[in-house]
C-alpha positions as CSV (number, residue, x, y, z in Angstrom):
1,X,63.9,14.5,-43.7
2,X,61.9,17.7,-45.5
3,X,60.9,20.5,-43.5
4,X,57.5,19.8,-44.8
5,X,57.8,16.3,-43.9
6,X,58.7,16.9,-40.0
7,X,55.6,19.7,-39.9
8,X,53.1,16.5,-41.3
9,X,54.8,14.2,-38.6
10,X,54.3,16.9,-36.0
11,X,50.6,17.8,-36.8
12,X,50.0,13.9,-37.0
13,X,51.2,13.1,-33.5
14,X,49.3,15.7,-32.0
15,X,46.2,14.5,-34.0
16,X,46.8,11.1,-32.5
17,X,47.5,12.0,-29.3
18,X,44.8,14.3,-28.8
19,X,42.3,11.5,-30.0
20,X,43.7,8.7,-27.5
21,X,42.9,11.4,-25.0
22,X,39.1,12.1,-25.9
23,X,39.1,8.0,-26.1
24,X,40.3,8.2,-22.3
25,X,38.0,10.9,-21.5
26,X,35.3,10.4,-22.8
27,X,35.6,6.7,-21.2
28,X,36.1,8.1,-17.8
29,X,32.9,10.2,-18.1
30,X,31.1,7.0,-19.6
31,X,31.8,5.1,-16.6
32,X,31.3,7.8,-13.8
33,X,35.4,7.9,-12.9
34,X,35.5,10.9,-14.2
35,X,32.9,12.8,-11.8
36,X,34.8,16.0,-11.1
37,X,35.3,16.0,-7.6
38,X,38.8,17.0,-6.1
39,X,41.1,14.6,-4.1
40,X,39.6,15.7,-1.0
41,X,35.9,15.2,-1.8
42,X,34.6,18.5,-2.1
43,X,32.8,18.6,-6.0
44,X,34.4,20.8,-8.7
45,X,33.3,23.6,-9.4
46,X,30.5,23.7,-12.2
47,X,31.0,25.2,-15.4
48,X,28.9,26.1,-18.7
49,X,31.4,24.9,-21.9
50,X,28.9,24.0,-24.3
51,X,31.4,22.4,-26.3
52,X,32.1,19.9,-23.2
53,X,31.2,15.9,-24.2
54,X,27.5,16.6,-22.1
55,X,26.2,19.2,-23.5
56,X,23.2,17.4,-24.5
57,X,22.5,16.4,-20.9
58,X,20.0,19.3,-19.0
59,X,22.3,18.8,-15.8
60,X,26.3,20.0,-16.8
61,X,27.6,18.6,-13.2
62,X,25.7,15.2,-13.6
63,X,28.1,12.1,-13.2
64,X,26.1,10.2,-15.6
65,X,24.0,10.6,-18.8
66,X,20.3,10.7,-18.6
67,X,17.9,8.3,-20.7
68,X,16.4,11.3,-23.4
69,X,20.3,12.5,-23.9
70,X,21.6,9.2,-24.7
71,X,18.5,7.3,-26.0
72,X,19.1,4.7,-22.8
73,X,16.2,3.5,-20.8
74,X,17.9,1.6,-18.2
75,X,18.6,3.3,-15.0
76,X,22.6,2.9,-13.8
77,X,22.2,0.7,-11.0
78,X,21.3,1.7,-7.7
79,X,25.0,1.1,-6.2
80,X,26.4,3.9,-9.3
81,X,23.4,6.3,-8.2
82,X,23.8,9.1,-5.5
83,X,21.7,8.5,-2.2
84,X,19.7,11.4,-2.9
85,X,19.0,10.1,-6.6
86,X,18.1,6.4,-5.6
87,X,14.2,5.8,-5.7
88,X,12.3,5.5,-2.7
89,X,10.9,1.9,-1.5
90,X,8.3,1.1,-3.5
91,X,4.8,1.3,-1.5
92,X,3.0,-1.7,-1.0
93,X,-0.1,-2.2,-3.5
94,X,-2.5,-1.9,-1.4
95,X,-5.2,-5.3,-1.0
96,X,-8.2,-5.0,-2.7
97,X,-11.7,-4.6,-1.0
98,X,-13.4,-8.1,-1.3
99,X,-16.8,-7.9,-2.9
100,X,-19.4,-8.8,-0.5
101,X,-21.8,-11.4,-1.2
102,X,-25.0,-11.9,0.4
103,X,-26.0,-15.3,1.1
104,X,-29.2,-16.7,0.1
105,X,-29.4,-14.6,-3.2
106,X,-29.9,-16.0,-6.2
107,X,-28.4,-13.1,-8.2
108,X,-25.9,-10.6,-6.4
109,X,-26.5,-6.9,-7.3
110,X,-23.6,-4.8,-9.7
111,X,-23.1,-1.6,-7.4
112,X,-22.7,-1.9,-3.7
113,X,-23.0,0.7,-1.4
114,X,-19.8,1.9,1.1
115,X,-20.5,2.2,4.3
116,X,-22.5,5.8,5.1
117,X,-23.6,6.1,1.8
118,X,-26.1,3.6,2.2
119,X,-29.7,5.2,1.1
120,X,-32.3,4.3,3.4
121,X,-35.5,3.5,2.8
122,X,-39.0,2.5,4.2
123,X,-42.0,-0.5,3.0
124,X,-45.2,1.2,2.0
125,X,-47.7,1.7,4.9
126,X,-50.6,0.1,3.4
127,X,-48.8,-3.5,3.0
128,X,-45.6,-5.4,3.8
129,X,-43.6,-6.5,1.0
130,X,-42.2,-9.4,-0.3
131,X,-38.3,-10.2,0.1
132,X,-36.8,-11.6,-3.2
133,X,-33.9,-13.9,-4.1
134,X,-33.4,-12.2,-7.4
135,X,-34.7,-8.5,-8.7
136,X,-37.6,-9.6,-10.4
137,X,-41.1,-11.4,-9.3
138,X,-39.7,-15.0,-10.9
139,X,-37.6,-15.4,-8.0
140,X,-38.7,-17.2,-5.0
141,X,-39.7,-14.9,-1.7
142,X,-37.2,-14.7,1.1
143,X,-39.8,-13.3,3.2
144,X,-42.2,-10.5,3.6
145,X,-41.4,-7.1,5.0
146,X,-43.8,-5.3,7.2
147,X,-45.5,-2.3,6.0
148,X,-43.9,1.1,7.1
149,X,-40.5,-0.9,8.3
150,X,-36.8,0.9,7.6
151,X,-34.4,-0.8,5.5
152,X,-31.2,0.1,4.1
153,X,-30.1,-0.6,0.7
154,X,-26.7,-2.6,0.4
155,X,-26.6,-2.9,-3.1
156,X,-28.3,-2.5,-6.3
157,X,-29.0,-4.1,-9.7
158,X,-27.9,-2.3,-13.0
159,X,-30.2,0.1,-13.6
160,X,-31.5,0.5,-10.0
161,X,-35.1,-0.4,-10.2
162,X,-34.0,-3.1,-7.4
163,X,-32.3,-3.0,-4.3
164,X,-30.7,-5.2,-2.1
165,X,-31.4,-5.2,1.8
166,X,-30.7,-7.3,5.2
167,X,-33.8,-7.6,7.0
168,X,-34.8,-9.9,10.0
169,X,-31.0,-11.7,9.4
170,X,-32.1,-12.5,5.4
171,X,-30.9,-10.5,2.4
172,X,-33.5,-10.3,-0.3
173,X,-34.0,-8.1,-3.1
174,X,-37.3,-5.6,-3.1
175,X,-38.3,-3.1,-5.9
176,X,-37.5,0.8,-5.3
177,X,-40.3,1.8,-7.2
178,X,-42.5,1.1,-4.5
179,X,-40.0,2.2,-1.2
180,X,-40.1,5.7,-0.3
């Protein structure tokens, strides 16, 4: 065989074999085998080669490649992810507050009031006013309110020009305008 011939074989193999090793390697890192920690558990020494197979990845000692480096979404699952790495238990959604309704209303207002922010108002002195089903005069009376008694507003209707109130053990609607 050619001397030029052996130096072609030569180069060749070491092409090949140094390929079938970046195959190996880079399928070790790939899988998290390859996680560089030492025989007796202690981690590697860390190291900046920017010519290593993560450079993309913003962590050089991470054991596994992150979603923006390789274009992956999915998570590895929990069993491949370190215990400091593996998301917390999900909280609990937490139940929704049920809407009150008032019974014997004929319309239910569209903002209620929390507890302690409830405004508080009082009928005008001069005359008691009627209790309504519904924010407007259509709907039938509940029952009358005394002049000059407290109530306190539970709810209103959408633009606030009525207001919804428990008095005597009935809910009724009665018109702000004339409250003060």
């Amino acid at each position: 065989m050619s001397e030029l011939r052996k130096k072609a074989m030569t180069r060749l193999a070491i092409c090949a074999v140094a390929l079938v090793a970046s195959i190996i390697f880079s399928v070790l890192l790939l899988t998290g085998t390859f996680d560089g920690k030492t025989d007796s558990g202690d981690a590697a020494p860390a190291t900046s080669d920017t010519t290593s197979a993560a450079a993309g990845v913003n962590d050089p000692t991470a054991d596994s490649f992150t979603a923006e480096a390789t274009g992956d979404t999915a998570d590895p699952p929990a069993e491949e992810q370190p215990a400091e790495e593996q998301p917390a238990e999900p909280e609990p959604t937490p139940e929704p507050t049920p809407v009150p309704t008032f019974d014997g209303l004929s319309v239910q207002p569209t903002t209620y009031y929390n507890e302690g922010e409830q405004p508080s108002y009082t009928t005008p002195g001069d005359s008691g006013m009627n209790l309504r089903a519904g924010p407007g005069t259509d709907y039938d009376k509940v029952t009358s309110v005394p002049a000059g008694t407290g109530v306190t507003a539970l709810g209103t209707n959408e633009d606030g020009s009525w207001v919804v109130v428990n008095y005597d053990g009935k809910y009724g609607w009665l018109k702000t305008e004339f409250l003060s």
